[in-house]
C-alpha positions in Angstrom: 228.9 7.0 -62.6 230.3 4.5 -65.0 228.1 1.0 -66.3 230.0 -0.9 -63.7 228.8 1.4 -60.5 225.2 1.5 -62.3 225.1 -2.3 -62.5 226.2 -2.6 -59.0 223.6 0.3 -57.6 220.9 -1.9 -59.5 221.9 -5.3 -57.9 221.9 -3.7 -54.4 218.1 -2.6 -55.2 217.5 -5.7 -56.5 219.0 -7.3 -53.4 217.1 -5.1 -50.8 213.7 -5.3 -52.5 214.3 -8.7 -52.5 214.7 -9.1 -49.2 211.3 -6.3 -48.2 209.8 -9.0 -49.9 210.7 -12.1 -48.0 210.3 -10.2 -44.6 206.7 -9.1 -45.9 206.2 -12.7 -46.9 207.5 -14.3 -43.7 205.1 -11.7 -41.9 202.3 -13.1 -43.5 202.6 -16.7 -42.6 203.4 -15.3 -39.4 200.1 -13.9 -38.9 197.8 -17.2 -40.4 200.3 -19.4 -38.4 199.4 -17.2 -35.3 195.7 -17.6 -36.3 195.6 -21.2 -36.6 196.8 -21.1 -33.1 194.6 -19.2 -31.6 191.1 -21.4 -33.3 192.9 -24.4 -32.2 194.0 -23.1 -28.6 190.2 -21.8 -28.4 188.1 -24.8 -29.7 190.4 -27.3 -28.0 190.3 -25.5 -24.6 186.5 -25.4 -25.2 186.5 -28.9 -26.0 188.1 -30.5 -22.9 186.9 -28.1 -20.5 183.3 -29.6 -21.8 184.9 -33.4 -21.2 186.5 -32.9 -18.3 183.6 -31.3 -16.4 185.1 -27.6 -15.9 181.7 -26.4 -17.7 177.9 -27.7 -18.4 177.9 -28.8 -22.4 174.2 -28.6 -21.3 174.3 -25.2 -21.5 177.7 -24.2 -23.4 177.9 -27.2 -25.5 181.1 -28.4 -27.5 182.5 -28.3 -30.6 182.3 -31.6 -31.4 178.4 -31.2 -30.5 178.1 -27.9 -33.0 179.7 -30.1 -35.5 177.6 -32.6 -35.3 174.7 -30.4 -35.0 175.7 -28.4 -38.4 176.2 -31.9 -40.4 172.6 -33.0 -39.5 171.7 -29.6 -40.8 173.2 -29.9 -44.0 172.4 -33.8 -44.4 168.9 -34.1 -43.0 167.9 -30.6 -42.8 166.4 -28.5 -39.9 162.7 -28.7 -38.3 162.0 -25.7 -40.9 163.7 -27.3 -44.0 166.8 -27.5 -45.6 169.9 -25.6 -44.4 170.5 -23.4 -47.7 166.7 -22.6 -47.3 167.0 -21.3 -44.2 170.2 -18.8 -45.5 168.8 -18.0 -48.3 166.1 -16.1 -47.0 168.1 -14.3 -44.3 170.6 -13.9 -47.0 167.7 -12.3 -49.1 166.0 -10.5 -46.7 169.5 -9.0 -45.4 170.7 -8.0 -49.4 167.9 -6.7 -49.7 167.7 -4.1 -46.8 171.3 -3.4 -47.4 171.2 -2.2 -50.8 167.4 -0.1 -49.9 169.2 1.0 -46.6 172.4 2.1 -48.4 171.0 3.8 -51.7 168.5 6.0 -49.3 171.2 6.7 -46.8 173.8 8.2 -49.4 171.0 9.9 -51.1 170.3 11.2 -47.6 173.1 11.9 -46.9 174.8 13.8 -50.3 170.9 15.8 -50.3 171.2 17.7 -46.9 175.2 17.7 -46.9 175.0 20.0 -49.9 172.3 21.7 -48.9 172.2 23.1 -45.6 169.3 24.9 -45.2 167.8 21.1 -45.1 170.1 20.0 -43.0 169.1 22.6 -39.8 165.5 21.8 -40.9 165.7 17.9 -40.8 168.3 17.4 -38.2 166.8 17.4 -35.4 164.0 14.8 -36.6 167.2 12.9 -37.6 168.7 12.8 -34.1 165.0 11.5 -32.9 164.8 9.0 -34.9 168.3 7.8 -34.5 167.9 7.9 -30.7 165.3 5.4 -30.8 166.9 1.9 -30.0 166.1 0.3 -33.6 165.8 -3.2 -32.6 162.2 -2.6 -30.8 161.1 -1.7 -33.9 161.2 -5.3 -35.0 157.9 -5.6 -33.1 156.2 -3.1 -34.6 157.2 -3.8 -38.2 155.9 -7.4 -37.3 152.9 -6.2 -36.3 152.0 -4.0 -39.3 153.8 -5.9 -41.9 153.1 -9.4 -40.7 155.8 -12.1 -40.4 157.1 -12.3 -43.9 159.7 -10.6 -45.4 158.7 -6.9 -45.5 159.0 -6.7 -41.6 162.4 -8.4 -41.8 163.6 -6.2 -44.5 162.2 -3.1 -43.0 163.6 -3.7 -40.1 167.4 -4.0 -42.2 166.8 -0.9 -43.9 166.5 1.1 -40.5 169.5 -0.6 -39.1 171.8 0.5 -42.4 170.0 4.1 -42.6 171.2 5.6 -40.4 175.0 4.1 -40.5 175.7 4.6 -44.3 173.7 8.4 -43.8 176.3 9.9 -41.0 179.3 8.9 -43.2 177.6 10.1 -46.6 176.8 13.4 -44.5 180.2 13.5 -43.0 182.0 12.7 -46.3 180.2 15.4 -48.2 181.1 18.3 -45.8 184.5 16.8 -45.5 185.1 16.9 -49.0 187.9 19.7 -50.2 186.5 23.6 -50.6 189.0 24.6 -53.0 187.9 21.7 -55.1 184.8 22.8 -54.9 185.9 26.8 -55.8 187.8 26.1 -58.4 185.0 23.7 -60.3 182.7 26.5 -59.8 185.3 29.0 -61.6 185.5 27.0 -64.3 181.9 26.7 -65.0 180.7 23.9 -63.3 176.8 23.1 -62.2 176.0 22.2 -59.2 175.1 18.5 -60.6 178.8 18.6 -62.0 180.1 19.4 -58.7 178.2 17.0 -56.9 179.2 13.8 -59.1 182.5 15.3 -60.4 183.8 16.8 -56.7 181.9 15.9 -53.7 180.8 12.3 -54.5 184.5 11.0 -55.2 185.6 12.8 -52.1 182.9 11.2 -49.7 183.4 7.5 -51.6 186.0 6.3 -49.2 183.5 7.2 -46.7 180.7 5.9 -48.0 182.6 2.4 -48.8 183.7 2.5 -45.2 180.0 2.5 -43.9 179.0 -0.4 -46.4 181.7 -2.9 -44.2 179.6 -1.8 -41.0 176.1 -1.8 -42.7 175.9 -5.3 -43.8 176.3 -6.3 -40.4 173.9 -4.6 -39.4 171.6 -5.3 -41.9 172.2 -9.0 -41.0 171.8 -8.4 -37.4 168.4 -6.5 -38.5 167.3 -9.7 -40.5 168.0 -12.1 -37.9 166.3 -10.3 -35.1 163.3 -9.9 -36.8 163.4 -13.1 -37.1 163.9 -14.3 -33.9 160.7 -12.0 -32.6 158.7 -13.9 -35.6 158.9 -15.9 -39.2 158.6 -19.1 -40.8 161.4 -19.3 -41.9 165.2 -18.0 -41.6 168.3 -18.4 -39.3 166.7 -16.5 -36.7 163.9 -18.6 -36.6 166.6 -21.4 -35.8 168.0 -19.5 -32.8 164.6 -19.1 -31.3 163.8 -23.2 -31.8 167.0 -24.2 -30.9 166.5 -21.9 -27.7 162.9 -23.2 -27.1 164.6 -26.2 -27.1 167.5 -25.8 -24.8 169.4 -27.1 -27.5 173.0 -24.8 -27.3 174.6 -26.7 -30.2 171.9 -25.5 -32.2 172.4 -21.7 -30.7 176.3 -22.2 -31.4 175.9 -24.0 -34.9 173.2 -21.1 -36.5 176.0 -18.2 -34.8 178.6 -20.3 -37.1 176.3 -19.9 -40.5 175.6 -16.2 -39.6 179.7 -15.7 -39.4 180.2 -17.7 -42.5 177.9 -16.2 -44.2 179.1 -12.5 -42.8 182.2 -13.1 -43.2 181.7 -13.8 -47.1 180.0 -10.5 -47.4 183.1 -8.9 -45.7 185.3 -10.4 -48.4 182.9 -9.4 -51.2 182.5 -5.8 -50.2 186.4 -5.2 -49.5 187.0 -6.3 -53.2 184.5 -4.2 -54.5 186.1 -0.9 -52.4 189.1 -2.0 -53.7 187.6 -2.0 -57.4 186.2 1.2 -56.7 189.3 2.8 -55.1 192.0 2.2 -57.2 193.4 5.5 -56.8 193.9 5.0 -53.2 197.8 4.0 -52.9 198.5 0.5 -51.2 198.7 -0.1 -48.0 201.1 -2.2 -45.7 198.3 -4.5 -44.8 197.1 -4.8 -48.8 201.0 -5.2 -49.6 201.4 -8.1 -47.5 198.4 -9.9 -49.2 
């Protein structure tokens, strides 16, 4: 092949790539275009159906009420306190039974997946305690702990425990026996094959639980809340539902998403960090 053909053979490339790109590009305002739609379709059709009469604002409300209702929030503040009060401490309480609920479950987890004479021992206790619907244990956390924090966060490590666990468990027995054989032929500890071998291969498990944890941690937080607190987003639900007030219902659901969503963003950056390896996908290509 002569300079000429090369030259040629490298514009073509550069012409096709080129063109990958824009398609990718044109994809991706596709897809926000599409979403715009969609809110707009949704919160309009809300709106008039609330005007015209086709539903009770009473009882659904509007989005013109929520928005009102989340701009006294943030300019007068609630019948608690301020707004960023209020988040904070769900915000807190939620972080904070995330990250206990997380570290104990991989712990958990990596213990009795490498070891499995505890896992037949501890697995049917494990299966007990998973069966129980967590959320009624709001009560009893509320009633031993009292209505601060501790019952809240309790509450949020049980909800994450058990999530972040199975995956941990499942990502250590998933993770590659010849791997493990051939780090073990070269001398390796058990230690070293746990944090050289089995923990890298259960990550990308363990990162997957940590998107589904947090919003259960939240959903822990909240509900503890909601059975009893001074203070919290929860406790805003219950007032504004004391108070048949559905803006207010609608308007604290909008701070938990915002707030849920952020966490979302946050975590998927920090897989991302912690997965560089991992080669890109369509969906991170198009971003």
């Amino acid at each position: 092949m002569n300079q000429s053909e090369a030259a040629g053979w490298e514009t073509e490339i550069e012409a096709v790539e080129a063109r990958a790109q824009a398609a990718i590009r044109r994809r991706w305002w596709l897809v926000y275009a599409l979403r715009i739609a969609v809110l707009v379709i949704t919160l309009g059709g809300w709106e008039l159906a609330g005007r015209v009469g086709w539903i009770d604002p009473f009882f659904f409300s509007m989005p013109s009420l929520i928005a009102i209702q989340i701009w006294v929030w943030l300019t007068e503040g609630t019948s608690q306190g301020p707004l960023w009060v209020q988040v904070l401490v769900t915000l807190e309480e939620t972080t904070l039974g995330f990250l206990i609920g997380s570290v104990l479950g991989v712990i958990c987890g990596i213990a009795l997946g490498r070891n499995r004479l505890l896992a037949d021992v501890f697995s049917l206790y494990i299966k007990i305690a998973n069966s129980v619907p967590r959320v009624v244990l709001g009560s009893v956390f509320i009633i031993a702990m009292g209505l601060g924090m501790a019952s809240k966060v309790a509450l949020a490590v049980v909800m994450v425990f058990f999530v972040v666990f199975g995956n941990a468990f499942q990502g250590v027995r998933e993770a590659d026996g010849n791997l493990i054989a051939n780090a073990r032929i070269l001398g390796a500890s058990n230690r070293q094959v746990t944090f050289a071998v089995v923990l890298p291969s259960a990550m990308t498990w363990i990162l997957a639980s940590l998107h589904v944890s947090f919003g259960f941690a939240l959903v822990g937080a909240v509900v503890g809340e909601f059975l009893g607190s001074r203070q919290g987003i929860g406790l805003l639900i219950a007032t504004a539902q004391g108070a048949f007030n559905a803006a207010g219902v609608f308007a604290a659901m909008i701070v938990l998403a915002v707030v849920a969503l952020t966490a979302e963003f946050l975590l998927t950056h920090l897989e991302n960090f912690l997965l560089k390896w991992r080669p890109p996908q369509f969906s991170d290509m198009a971003h």
